[in-house]
N, CA, C and O atoms as a printed pandas DataFrame, in Angstrom:
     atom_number atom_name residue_name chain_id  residue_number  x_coord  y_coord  z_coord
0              1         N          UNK        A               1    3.349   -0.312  -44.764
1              2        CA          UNK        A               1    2.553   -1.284  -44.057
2              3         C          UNK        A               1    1.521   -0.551  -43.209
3              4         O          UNK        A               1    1.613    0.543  -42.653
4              5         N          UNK        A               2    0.802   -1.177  -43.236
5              6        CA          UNK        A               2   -0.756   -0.670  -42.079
6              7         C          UNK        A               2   -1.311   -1.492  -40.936
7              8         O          UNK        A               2   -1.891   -2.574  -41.014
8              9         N          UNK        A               3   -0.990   -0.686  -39.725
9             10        CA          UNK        A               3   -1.245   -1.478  -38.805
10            11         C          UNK        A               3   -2.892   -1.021  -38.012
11            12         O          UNK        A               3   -3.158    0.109  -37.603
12            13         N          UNK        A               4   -3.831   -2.238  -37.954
13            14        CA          UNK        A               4   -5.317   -1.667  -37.181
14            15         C          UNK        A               4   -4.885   -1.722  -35.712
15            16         O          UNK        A               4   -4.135   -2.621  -35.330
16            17         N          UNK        A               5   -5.378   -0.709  -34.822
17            18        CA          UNK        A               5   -5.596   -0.767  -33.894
18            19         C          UNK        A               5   -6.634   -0.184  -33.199
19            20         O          UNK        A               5   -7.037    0.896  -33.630
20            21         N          UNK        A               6   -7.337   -0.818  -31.884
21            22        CA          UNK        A               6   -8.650   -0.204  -31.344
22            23         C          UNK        A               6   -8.328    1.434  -30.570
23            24         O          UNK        A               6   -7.232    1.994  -30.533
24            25         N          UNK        A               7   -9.144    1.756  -30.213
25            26        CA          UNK        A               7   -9.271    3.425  -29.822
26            27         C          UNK        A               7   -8.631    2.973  -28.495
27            28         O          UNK        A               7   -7.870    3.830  -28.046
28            29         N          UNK        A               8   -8.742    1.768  -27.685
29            30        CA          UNK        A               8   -8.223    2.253  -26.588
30            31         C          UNK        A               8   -6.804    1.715  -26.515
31            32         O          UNK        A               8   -6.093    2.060  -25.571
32            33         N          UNK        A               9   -6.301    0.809  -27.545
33            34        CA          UNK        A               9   -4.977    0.541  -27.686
34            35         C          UNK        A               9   -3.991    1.872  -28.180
35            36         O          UNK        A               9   -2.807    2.076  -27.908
36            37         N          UNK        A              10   -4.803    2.576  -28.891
37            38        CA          UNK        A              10   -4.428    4.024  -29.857
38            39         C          UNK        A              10   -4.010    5.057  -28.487
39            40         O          UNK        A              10   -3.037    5.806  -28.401
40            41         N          UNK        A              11   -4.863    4.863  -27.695
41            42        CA          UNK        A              11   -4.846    6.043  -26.663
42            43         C          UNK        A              11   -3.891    5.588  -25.665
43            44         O          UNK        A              11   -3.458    6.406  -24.853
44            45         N          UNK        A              12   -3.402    4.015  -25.625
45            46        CA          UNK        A              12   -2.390    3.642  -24.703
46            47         C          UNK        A              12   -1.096    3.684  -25.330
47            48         O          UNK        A              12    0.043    3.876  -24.903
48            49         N          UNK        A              13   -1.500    3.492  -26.261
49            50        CA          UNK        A              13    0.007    3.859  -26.749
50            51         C          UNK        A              13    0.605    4.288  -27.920
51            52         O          UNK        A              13    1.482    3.815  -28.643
52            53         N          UNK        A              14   -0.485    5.911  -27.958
53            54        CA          UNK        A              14   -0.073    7.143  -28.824
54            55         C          UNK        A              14    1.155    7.186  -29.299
55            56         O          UNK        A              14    1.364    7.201  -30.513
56            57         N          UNK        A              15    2.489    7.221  -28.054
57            58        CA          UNK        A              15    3.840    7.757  -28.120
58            59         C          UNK        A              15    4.711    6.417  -29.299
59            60         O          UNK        A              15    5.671    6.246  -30.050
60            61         N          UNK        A              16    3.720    5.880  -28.821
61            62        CA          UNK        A              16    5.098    4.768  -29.996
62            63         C          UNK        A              16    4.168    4.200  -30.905
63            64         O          UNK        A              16    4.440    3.122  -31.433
64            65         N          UNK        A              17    2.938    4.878  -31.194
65            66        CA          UNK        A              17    2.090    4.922  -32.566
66            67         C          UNK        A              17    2.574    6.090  -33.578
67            68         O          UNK        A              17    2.414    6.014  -34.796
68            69         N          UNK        A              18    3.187    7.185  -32.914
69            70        CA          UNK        A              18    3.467    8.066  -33.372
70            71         C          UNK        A              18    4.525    7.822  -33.714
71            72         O          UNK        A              18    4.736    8.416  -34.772
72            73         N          UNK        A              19    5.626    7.069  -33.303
73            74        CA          UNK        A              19    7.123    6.943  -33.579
74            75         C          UNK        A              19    6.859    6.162  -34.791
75            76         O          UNK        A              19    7.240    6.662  -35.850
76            77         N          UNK        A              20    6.099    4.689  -34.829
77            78        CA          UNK        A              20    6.013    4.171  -35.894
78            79         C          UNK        A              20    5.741    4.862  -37.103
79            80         O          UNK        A              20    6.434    4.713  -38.110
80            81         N          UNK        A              21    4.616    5.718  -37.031
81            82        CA          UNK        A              21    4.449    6.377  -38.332
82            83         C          UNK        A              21    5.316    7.159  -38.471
83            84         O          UNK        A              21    6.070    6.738  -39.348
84            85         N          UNK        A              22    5.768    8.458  -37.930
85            86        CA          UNK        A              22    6.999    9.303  -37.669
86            87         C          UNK        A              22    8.237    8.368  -38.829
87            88         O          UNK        A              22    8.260    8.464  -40.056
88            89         N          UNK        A              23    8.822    7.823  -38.277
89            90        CA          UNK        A              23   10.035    6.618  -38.097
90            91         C          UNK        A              23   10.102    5.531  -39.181
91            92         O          UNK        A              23   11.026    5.309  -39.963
92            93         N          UNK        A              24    9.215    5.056  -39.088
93            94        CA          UNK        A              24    9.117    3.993  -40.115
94            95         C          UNK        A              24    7.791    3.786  -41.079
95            96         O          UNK        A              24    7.256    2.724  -41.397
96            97         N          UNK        A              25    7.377    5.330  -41.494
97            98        CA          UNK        A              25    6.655    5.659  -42.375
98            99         C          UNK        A              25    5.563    4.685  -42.761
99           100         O          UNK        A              25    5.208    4.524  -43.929
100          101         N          UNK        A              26    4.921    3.884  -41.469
101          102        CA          UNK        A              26    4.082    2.609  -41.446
102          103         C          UNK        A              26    2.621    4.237  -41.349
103          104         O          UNK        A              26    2.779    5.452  -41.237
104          105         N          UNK        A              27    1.170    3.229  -41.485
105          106        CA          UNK        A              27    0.021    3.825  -41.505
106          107         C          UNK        A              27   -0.595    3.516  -40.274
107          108         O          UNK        A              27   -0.022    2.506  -39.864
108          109         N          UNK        A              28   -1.538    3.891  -39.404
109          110        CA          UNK        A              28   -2.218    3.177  -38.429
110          111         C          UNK        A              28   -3.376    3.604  -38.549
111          112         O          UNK        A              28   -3.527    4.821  -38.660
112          113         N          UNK        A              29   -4.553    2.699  -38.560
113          114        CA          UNK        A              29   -6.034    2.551  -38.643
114          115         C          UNK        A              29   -6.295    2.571  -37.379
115          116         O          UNK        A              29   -5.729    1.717  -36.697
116          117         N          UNK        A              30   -7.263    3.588  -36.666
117          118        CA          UNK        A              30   -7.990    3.660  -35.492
118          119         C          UNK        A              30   -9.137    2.958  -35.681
119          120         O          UNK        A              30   -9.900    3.525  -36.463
120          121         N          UNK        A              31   -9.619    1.697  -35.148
121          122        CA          UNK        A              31  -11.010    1.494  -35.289
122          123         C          UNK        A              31  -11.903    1.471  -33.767
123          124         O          UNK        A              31  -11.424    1.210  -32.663
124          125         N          UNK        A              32  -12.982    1.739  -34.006
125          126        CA          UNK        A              32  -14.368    1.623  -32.786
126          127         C          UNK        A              32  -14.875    0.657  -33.267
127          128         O          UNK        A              32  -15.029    0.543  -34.483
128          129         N          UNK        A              33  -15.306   -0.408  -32.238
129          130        CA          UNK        A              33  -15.767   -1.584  -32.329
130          131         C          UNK        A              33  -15.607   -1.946  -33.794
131          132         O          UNK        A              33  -16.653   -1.920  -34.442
132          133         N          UNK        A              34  -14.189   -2.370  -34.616
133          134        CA          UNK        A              34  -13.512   -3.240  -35.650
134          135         C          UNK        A              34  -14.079   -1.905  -36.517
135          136         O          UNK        A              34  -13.506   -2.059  -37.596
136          137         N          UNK        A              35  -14.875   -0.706  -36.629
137          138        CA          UNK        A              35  -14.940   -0.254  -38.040
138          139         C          UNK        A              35  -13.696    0.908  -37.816
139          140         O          UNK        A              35  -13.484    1.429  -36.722
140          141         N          UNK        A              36  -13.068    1.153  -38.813
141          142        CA          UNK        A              36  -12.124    2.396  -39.015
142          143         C          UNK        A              36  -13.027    3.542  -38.686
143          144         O          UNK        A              36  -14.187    3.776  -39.026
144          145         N          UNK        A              37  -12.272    4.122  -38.010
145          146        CA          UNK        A              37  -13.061    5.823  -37.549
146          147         C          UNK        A              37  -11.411    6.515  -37.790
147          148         O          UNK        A              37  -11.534    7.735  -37.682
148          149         N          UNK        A              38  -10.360    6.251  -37.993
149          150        CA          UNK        A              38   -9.555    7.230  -38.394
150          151         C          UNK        A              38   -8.538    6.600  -38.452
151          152         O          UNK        A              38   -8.351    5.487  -37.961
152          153         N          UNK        A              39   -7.316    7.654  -39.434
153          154        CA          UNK        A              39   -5.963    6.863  -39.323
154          155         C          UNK        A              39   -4.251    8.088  -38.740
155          156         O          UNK        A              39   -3.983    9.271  -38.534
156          157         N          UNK        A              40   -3.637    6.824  -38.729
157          158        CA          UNK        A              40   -2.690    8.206  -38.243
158          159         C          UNK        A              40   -1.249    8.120  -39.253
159          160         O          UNK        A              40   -0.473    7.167  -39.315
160          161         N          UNK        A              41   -1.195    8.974  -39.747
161          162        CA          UNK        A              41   -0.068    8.990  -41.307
162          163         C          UNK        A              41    0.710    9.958  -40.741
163          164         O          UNK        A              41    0.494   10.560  -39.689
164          165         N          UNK        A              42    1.992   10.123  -41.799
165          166        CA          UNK        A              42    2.978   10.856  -41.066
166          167         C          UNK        A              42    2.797   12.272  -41.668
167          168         O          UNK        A              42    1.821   12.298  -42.418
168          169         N          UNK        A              43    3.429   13.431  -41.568
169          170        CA          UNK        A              43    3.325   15.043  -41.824
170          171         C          UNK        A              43    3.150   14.931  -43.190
171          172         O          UNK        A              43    2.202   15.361  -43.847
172          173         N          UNK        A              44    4.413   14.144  -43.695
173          174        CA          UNK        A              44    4.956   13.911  -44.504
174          175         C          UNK        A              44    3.394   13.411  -46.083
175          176         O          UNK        A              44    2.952   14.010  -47.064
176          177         N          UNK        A              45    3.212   12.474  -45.634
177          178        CA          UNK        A              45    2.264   11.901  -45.971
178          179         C          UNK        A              45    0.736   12.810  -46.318
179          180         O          UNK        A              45    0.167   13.095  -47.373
180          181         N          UNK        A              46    0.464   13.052  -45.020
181          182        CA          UNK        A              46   -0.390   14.360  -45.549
182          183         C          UNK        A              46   -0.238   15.380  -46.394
183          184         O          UNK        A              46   -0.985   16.062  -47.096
184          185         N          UNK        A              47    0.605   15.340  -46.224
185          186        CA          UNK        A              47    1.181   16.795  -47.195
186          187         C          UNK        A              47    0.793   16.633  -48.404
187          188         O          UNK        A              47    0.057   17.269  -49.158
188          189         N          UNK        A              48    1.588   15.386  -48.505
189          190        CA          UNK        A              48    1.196   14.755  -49.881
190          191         C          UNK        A              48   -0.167   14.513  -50.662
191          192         O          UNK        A              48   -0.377   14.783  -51.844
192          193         N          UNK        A              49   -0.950   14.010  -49.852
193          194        CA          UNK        A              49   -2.120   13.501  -49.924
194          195         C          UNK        A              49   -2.694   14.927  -50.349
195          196         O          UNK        A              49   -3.023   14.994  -51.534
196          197         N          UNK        A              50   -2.917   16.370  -49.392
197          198        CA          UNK        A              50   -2.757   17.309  -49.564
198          199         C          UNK        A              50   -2.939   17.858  -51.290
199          200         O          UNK        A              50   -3.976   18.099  -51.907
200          201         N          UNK        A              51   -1.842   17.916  -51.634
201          202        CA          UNK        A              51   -1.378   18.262  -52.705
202          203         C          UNK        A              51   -1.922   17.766  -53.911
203          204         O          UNK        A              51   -2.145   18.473  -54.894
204          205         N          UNK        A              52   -2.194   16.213  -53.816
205          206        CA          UNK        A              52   -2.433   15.298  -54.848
206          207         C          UNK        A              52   -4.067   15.725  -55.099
207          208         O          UNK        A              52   -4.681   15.857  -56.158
208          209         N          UNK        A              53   -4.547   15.896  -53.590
209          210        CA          UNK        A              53   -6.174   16.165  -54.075
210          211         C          UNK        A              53   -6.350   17.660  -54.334
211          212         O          UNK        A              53   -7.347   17.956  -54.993
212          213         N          UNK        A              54   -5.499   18.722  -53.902
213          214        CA          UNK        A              54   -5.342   20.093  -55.165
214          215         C          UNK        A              54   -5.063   19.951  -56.174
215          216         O          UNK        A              54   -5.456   20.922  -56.821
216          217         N          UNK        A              55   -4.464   19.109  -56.899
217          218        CA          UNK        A              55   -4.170   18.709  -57.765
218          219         C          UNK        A              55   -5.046   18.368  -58.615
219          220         O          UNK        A              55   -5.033   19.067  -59.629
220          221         N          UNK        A              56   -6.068   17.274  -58.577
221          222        CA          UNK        A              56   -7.062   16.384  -58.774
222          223         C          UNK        A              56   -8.058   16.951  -59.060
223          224         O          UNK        A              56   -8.881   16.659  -59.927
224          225         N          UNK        A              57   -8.034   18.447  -57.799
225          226        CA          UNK        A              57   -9.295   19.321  -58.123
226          227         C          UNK        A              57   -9.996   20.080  -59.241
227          228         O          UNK        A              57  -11.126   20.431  -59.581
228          229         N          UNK        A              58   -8.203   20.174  -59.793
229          230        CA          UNK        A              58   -8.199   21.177  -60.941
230          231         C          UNK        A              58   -8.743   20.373  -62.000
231          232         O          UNK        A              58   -8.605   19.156  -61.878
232          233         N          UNK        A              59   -9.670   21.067  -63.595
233          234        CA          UNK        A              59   -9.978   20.395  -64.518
234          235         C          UNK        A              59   -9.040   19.986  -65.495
235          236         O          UNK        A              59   -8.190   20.779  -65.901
236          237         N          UNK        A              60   -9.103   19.018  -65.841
237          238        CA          UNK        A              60   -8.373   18.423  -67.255
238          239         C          UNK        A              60   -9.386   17.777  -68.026
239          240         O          UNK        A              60  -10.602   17.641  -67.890
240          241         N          UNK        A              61   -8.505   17.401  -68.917
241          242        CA          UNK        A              61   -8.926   17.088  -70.591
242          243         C          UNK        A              61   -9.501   18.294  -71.158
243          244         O          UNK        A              61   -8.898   19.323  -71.464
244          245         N          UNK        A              62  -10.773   18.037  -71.263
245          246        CA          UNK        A              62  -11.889   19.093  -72.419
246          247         C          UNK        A              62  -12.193   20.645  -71.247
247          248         O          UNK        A              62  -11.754   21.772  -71.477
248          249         N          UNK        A              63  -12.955   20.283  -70.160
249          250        CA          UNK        A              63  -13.181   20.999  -68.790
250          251         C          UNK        A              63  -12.007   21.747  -68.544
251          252         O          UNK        A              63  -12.234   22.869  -68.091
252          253         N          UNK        A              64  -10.449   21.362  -68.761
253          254        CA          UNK        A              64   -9.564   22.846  -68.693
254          255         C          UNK        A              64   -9.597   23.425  -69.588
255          256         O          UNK        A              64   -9.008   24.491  -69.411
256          257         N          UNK        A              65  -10.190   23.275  -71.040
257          258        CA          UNK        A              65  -10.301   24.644  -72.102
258          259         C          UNK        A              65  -11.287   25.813  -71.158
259          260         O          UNK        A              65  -10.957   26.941  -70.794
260          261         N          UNK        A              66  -12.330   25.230  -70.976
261          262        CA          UNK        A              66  -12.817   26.404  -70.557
262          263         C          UNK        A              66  -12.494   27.639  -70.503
263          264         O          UNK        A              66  -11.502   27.795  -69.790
264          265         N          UNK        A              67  -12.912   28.633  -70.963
265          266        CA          UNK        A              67  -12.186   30.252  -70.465
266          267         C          UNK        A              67  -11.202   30.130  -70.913
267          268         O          UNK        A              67  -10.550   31.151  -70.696
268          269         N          UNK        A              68  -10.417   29.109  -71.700
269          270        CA          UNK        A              68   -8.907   29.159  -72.403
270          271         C          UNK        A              68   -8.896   30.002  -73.785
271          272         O          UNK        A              68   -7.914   29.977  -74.527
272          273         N          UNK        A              69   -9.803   30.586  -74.012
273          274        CA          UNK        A              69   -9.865   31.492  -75.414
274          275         C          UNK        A              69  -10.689   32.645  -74.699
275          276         O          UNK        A              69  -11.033   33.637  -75.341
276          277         N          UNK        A              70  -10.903   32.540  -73.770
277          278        CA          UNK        A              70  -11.813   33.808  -73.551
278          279         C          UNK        A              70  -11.445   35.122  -73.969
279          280         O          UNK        A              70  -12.248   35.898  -74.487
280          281         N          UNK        A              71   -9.368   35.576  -73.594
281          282        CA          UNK        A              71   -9.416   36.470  -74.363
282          283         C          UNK        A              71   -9.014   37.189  -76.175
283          284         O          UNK        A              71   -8.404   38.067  -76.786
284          285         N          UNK        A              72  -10.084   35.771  -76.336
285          286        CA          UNK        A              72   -9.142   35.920  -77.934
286          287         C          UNK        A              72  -10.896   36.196  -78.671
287          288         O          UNK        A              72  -12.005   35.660  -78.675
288          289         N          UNK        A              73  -10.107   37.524  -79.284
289          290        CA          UNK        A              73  -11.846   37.905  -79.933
290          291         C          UNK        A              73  -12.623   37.059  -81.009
291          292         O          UNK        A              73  -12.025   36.471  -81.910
292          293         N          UNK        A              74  -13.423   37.044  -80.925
293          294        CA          UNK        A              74  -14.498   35.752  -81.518
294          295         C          UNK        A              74  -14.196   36.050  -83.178
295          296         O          UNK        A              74  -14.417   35.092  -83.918
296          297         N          UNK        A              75  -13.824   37.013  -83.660
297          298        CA          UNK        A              75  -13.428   37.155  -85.033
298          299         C          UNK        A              75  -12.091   36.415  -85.605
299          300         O          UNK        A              75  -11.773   35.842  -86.647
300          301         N          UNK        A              76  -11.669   36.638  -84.744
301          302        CA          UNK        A              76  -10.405   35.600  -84.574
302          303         C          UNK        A              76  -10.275   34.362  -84.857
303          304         O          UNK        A              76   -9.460   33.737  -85.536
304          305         N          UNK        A              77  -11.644   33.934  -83.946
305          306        CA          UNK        A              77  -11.806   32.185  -83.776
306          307         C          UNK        A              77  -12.426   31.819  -85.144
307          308         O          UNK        A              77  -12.169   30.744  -85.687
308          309         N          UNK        A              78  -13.212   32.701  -85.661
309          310        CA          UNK        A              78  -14.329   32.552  -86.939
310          311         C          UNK        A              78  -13.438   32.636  -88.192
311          312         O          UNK        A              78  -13.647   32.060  -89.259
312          313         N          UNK        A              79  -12.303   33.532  -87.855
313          314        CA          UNK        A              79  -11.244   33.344  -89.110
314          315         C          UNK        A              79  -10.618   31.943  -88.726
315          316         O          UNK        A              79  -10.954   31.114  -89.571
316          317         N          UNK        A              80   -9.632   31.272  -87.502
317          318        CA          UNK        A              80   -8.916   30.530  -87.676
318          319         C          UNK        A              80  -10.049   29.010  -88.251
319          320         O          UNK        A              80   -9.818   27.982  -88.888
320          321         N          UNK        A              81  -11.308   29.621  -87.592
321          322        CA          UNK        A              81  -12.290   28.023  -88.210
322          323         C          UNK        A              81  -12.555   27.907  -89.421
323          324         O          UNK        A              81  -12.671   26.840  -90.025
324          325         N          UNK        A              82  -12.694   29.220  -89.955
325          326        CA          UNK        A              82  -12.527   29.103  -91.635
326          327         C          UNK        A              82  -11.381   28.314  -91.795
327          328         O          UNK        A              82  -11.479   27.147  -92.174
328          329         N          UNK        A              83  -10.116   28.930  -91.499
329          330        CA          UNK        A              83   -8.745   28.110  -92.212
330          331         C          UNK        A              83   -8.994   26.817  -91.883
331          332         O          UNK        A              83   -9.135   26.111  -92.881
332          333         N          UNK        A              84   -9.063   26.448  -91.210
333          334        CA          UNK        A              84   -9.057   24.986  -90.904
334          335         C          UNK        A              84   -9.914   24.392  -91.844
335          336         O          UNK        A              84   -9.335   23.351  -92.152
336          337         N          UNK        A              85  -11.055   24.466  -92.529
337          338        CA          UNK        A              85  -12.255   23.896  -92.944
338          339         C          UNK        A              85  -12.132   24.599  -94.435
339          340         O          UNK        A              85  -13.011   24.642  -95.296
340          341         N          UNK        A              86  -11.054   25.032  -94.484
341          342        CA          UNK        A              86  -10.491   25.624  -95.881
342          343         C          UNK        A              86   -9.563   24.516  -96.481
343          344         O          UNK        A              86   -9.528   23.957  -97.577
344          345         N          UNK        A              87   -8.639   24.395  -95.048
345          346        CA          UNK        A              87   -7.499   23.205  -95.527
346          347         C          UNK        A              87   -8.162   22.292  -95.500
347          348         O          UNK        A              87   -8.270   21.979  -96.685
348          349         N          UNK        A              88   -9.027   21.220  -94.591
349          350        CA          UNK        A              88   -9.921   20.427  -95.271
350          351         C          UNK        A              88  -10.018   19.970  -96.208
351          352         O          UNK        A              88   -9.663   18.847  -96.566
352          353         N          UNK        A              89  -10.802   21.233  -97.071
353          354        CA          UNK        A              89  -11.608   20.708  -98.216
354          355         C          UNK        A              89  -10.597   20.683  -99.251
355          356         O          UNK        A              89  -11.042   20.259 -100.317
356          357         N          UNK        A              90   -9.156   21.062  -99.271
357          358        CA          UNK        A              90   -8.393   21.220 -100.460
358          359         C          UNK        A              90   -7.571   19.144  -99.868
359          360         O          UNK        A              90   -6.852   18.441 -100.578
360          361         N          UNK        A              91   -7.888   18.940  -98.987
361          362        CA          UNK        A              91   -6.862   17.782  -98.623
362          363         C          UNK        A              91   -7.397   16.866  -99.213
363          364         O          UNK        A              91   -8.591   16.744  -98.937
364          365         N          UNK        A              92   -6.888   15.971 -100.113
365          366        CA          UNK        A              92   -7.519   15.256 -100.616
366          367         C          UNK        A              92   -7.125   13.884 -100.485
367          368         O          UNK        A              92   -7.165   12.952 -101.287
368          369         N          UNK        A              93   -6.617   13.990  -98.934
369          370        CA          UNK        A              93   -6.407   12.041  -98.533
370          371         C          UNK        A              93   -4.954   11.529  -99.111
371          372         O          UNK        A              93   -4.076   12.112  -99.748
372          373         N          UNK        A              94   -5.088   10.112  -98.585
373          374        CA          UNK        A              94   -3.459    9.506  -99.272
374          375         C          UNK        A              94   -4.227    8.617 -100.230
375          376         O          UNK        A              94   -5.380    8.217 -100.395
376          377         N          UNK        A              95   -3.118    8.510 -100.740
377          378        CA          UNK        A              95   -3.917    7.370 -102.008
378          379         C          UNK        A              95   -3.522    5.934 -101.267
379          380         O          UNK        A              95   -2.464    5.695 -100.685
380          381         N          UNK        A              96   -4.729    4.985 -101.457
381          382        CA          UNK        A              96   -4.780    3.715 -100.811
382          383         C          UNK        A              96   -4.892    2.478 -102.237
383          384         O          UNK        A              96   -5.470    2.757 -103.287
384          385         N          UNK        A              97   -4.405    1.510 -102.046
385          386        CA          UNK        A              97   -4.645    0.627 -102.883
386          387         C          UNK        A              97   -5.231   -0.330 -102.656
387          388         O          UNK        A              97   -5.108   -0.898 -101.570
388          389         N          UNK        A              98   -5.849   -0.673 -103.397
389          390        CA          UNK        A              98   -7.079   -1.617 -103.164
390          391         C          UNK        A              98   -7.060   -3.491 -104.078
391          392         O          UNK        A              98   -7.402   -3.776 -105.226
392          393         N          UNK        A              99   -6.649   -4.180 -103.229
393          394        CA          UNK        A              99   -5.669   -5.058 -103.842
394          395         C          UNK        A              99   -7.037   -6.573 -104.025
395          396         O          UNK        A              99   -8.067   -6.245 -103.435
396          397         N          UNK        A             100   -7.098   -7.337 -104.379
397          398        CA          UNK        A             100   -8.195   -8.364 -104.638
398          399         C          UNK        A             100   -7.681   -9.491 -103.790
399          400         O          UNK        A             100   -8.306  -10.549 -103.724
C-alpha cells in the first residue's frame, strides 16, 4: 500500500513514517504542494529495485551477441556458414498434401 503525505507532515512524523515502511513494508510519497518530490521505501526494497535496474541494464535478445564470437576466428565462422547453407540446400522440405 502507498501512503501520500506533504513535506511537512513527512518531517513531523519521520519516526513512525519510517516504522511503517520498516514494519509493514507500506510505500510513502513525499509531496510539495500535491506533486511527488520523493518517496520513502524500505532497505529492503531498494535493494531490490537496485538490482532489477542492473539487471535491466544489461543487453538481451540480439544486443547480448555482441562480442559473443569475438574470440572465435572468422575462418571458423565462414566454415560453420558454409555448413549450414550446405544443409539447406540438400533439405528438401516435408511433403505436404494438397487436397481439393
Amino acid at each position: 500500500m502507498t501512503t501520500r503525505v506533504s513535506v511537512a507532515k513527512a518531517k513531523a512524523e519521520l519516526s513512525a513514517l519510517m516504522a511503517t515502511v520498516a514494519y509493514q513494508g507500506q510505500h510513502v510519497i513525499i509531496e510539495r504542494r500535491g506533486r511527488p518530490m520523493a518517496a520513502l521505501v524500505s532497505v529492503d526494497d531498494l535493494e531490490r529495485i537496485g538490482r532489477e535496474r542492473a539487471a535491466s541494464a544489461r543487453p538481451r535478445g540480439a544486443l547480448a551477441l555482441i562480442g559473443a564470437w569475438s574470440d572465435v576466428d572468422d575462418r571458423e565462422i565462414e566454415a560453420m556458414v558454409a555448413d549450414i547453407y550446405a544443409a539447406r540446400e540438400q533439405d528438401t522440405g516435408r511433403q505436404v498434401e494438397v487436397g481439393d
